[in-house]
N, C-alpha and C positions, 0 to 999 in steps of 0.2 A: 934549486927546484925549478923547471922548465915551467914558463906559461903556456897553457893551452889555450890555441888562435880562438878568439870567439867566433862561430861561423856569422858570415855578413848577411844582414837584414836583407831580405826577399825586396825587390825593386818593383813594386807594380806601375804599368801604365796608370799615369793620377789624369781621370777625365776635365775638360774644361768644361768648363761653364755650358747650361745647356746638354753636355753628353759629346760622345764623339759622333762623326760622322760619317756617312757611307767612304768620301774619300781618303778619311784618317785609317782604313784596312790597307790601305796600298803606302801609305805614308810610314807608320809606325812600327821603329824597328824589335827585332825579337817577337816579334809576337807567332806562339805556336804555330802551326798545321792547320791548316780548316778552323780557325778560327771566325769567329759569325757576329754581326749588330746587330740585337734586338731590340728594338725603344733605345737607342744612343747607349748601349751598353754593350762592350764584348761578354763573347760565351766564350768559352774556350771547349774544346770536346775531350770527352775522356779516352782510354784509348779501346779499341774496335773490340767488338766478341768475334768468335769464327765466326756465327750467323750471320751477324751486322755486315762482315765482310762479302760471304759467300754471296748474301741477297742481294749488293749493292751491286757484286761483278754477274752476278746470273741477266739482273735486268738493263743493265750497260750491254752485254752482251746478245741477249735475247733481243730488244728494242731495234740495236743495232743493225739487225740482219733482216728485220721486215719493216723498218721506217719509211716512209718514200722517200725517196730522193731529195726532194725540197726542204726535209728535216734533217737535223743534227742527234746524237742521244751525248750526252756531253755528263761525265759523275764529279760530283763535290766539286761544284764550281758554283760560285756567288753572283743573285743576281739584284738587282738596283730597285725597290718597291717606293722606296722613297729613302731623302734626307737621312735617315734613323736607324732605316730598316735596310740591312743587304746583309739574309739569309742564305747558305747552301745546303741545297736540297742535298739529296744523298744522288738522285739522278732527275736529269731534266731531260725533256726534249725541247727542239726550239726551232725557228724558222733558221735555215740557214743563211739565211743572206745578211745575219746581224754576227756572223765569224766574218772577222775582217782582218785581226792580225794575231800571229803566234804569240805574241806579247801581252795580250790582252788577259784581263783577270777578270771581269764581269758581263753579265749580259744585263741588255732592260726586261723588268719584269713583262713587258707588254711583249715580247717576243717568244715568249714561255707557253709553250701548249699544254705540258701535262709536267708535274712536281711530283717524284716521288719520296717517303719519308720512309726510313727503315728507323723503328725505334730502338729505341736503349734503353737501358732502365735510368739512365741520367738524362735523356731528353723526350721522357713519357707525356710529360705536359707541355713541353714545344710541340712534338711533333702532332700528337693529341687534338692540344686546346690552340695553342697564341697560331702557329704559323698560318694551319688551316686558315683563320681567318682576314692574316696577310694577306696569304695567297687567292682569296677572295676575292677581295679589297682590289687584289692590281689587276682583278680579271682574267688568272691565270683559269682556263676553261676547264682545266679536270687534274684531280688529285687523288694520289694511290696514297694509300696508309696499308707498311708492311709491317705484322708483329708477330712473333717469335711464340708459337704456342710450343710447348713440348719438346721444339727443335723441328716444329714443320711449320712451317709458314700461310700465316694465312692475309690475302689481301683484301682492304675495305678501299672500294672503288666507291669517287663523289664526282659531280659534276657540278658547275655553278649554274644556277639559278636565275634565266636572266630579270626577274618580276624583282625578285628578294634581296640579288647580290650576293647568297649566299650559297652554301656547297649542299647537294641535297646527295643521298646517300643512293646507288644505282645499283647493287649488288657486294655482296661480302665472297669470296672465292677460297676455298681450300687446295683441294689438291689438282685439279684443271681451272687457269681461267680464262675465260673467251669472252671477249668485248669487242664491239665494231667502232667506239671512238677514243683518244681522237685518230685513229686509227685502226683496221683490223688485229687483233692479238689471241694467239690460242695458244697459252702455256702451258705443262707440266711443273707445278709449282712445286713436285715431289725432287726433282731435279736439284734445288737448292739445299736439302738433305746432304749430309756427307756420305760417300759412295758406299762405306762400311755398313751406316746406319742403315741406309736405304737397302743392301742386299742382305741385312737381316743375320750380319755378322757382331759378335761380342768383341 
């Protein structure tokens, strides 16, 4: 009678003392895709919906083509808020002149003009409640929060507060959205619909 192999015990990175650290992401081998520290803790991400996907490449793409020049739009790349915390937004923009080498894996949060967050239904309370108030904290100047209503998109625009420190809310946006910071932007946010839906095809 043959033994059957027992399958091998799941290996997790085991935290030291204190939690890991922003430069234990670039250290630690195996570790998923887009994996993020929150409070000295890895998240790891589940994997993408078509939405999560469409919205992330719509606004890389969209940002991309009326940035100024002295900005960067840069998707799911990790930036340095402190020690604990190095989060990836789903798209950033950034001053350029903090891209210095192709090798590089992180930006400093202080170089961040706008974080956008496209939610998930596994990261509703990150992107929600904890990050917003990171991305406060490192004086990131303005924050989009994208969420997935019905399959059309709707954006909640914030800006920080310089009295408070905190992100005060500047407009919610459904199907067009136009804002002058931190740049000029006038979207069709019907766009990020998949082309069938949108022309009203079964």
């Amino acid at each position: 009678m043959s033994v059957v192999p027992e399958d091998p015990e799941p290996t997790w990175p085991v935290p030291p003392p204190g939690g890991w650290t922003a430069d234990d992401l670039d250290r630690l081998p195996n570790l998923p895709p887009h994996t993020e520290l929150i409070d000295g803790s890895l998240v790891f991400v589940s994997p993408q919906t078509l939405f999560h996907s469409r919205a992330v490449s719509f606004f890389e793409w969209q940002l991309q083509a009326i940035a100024p020049p002295e900005l960067e739009v840069v998707r799911e790349f990790t930036i340095d808020i402190d020690r604990y915390n190095r989060p990836e937004p789903d798209v950033i923009v950034v001053d350029g002149d903090v891209i210095e080498d192709p090798e590089q894996t992180r930006f400093p949060a202080g170089a961040v003009r706008l974080a956008i967050e496209v939610v998930s239904a596994e990261s509703r309370s990150r992107d929600r409640e904890t990050k917003p108030v990171k991305y406060a904290r490192a004086k990131i100047p303005h924050f989009w929060r994208v969420e997935n209503n019905g399959g059309h998109a709707v954006v909640y625009v914030f800006e920080l507060e310089p009295s408070t420190g905190a992100y005060t809310s500047t407009g919610i946006f459904h199907d067009r959205m136009k804002v002058s910071v931190p740049f000029a932007v006038d979207l069709d946010l019907s766009r990020i619909t998949p082309r069938r839906k949108a022309g009203g095809q079964q």
